[in-house]
N, C-alpha and C positions, 0 to 999 in steps of 0.2 A: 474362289475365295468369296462367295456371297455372302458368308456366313459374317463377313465384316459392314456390308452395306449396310449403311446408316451409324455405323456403331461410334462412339466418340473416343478416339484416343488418344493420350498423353504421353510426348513424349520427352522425356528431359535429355541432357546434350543434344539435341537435334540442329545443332546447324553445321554439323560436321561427321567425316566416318561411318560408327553405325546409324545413329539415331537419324540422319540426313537420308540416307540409303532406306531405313526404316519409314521415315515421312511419307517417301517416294513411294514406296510400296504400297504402303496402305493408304494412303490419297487416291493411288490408279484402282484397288479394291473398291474405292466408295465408301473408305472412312470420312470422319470428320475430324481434324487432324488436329491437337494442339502442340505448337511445338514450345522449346524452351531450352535456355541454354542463358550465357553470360552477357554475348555479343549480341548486341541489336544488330547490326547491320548484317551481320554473315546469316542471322536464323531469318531475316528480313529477304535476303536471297533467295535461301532455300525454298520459304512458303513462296514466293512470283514463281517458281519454279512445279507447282502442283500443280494438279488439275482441279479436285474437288475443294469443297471447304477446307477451309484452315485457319488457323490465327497462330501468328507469331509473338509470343511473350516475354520480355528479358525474365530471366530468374534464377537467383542464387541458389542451389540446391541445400548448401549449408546452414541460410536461413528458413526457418518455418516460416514463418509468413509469409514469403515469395510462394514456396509449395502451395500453399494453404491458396495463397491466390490464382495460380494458374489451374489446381482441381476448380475453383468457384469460377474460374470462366466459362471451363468446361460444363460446370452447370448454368451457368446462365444463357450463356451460349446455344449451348446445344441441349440443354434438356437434365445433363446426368453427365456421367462417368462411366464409360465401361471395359475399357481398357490402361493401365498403368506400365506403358515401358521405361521400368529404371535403368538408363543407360550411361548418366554422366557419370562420370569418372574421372580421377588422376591419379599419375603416378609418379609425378616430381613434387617435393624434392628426392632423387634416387642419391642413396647413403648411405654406405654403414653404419648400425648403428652408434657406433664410437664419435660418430661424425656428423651426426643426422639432427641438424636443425630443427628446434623443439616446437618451433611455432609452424616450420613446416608442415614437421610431421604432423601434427593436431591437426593444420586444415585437409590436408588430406582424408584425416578419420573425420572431418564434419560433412565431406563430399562425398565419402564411399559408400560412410557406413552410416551416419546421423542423415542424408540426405535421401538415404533407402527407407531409411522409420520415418523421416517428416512425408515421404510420399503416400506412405500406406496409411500413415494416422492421419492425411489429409481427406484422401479417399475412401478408406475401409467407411467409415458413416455413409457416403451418398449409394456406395456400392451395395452393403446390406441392406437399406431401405428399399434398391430398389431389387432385391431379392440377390443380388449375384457381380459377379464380375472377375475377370484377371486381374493380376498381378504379374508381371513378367520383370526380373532382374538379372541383369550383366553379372556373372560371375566371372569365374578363372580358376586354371589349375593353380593359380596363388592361392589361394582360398585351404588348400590342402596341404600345401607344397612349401617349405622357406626354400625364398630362392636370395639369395646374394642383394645386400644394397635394396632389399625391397620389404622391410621391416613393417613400415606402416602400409603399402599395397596388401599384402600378407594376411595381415591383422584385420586388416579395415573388411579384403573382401573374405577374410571366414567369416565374420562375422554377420557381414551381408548374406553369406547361404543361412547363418541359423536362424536369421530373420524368416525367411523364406519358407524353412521348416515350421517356426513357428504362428507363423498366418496362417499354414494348413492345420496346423493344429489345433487352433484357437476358432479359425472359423472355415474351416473347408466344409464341413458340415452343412454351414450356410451359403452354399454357394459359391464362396471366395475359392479360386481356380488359382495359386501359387504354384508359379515355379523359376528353376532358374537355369540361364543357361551360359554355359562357358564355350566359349565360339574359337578358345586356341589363337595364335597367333595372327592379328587382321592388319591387314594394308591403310593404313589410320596415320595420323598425325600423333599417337601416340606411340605406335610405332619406331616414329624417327627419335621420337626423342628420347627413348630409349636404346637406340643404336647408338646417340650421340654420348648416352653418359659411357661407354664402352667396357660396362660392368654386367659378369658374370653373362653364360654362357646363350642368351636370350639378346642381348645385344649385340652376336657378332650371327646372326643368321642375316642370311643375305637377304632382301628383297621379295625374291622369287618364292620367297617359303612361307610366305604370309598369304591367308587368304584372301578374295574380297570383302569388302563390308556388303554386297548383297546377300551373300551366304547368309550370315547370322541374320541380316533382315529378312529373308525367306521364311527363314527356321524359326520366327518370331511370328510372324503371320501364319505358321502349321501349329503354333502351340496355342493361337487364338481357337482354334479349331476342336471338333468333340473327337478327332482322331488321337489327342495328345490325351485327354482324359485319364487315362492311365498312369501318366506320369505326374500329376500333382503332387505337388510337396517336395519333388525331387529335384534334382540338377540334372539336367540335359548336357553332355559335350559333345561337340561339332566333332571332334576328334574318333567319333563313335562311327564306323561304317555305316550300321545300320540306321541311324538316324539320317544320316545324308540322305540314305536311299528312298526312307520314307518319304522324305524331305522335297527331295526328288533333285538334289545336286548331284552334281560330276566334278 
């Protein structure tokens, strides 16, 4: 993974799950690591926990100016931006819709889906200037799929893959390396709490069928890579044999 030394990366949800799993990674690569998340003290953990650079930032993904601010540390900090993993996410309130809390549901679509546009319209400017960069976003087979009680997850992450699409579209030309990846069921705190609302058939898998979150951080740091070139613009799932393999999981 040399191809990460030096490089500065942005991680949102990073004090838990993937994005915590992902810090770890790409810290021990010889990134420079920005993380970001709600909690001070839990992302305050994580960075004492790295080896390389890093800085730990509180930030609302929902508001722009939080984004806005944690890309300009990135630039102050370290120079630029050159990597963007959108990892935060939520998936409560879980509801039918007959039943589904309107204010909830909204903040969920300002975390999944408004919080994927405030990261790319924060960075896409430092990234093209300085000729190029990733984009890397958390999907799901939600994104494709209605599944029970998950109306606003659904909604929020299709529309986060057409983001995705539409960065390669607008600037892959230029350099900007979009994509997205869906990593299937992960061993998370998101997880439980979806066990717990004990709605539709996603909450009654047991434990043991959930992956690690290093998987998907692995598979995050292969798409940093000019092996993944090929896939721009696309969605990646973990769910894909072949991709583990490249991957190099078991």
């Amino acid at each position: 993974m040399d191809h990460l030394t030096g490089k500065t990366v942005l991680i949102t949800g990073a004090s838990r799950g993937i994005g915590a799993s992902a810090a770890e990674l790409f810290s021990q690569a010889g990134a420079n690591v920005v993380l970001t998340a709600r909690s001070g003290d839990a992302l305050e953990e994580v960075r004492a926990g790295l080896r390389g650079e890093a800085v730990a930032q509180v930030c609302d993904v929902s508001r722009y100016d939080d984004v806005a601010a944690a890309v300009q540390t990135c630039v102050d900090r370290f120079g630029g931006i050159d990597v963007l993993i959108n990892n935060a996410g939520a998936i409560v309130p879980i509801a039918r819709m007959e039943e589904a809390d309107p204010e909830g549901w909204g903040h969920a679509i300002d975390i999944n889906l408004k919080g994927v546009f405030w990261g790319m319209r924060a960075a896409l400017p430092h990234m093209l200037e300085r000729g190029g960069g990733t984009v890397l976003t958390i999907s799901s087979g939600a994104a494709h799929h209605p599944i029970e009680a998950w109306s606003h997850y659904c909604a929020s992450k299709a529309g986060a893959a057409m983001l995705t699409e539409m960065l390669h579209a607008e600037n892959g030309a230029n350099g900007i390396r979009a994509m997205g990846l869906s990593p299937g069921t992960v061993a998370t705190q998101m997880q439980r709490e979806i066990k717990t609302s004990g709605i539709n058939p996603v909450s009654q898998l047991d434990w043991s069928d959930h992956i690690p979150p290093d998987w998907p951080a692995r598979t995050l740091m292969w798409m940093c890579s000019s092996a993944a070139d090929a896939h721009c613009g696309q969605e990646l799932s973990l769910r894909d044999p072949d991709l583990r393999s490249k991957v190099g999981l078991e």
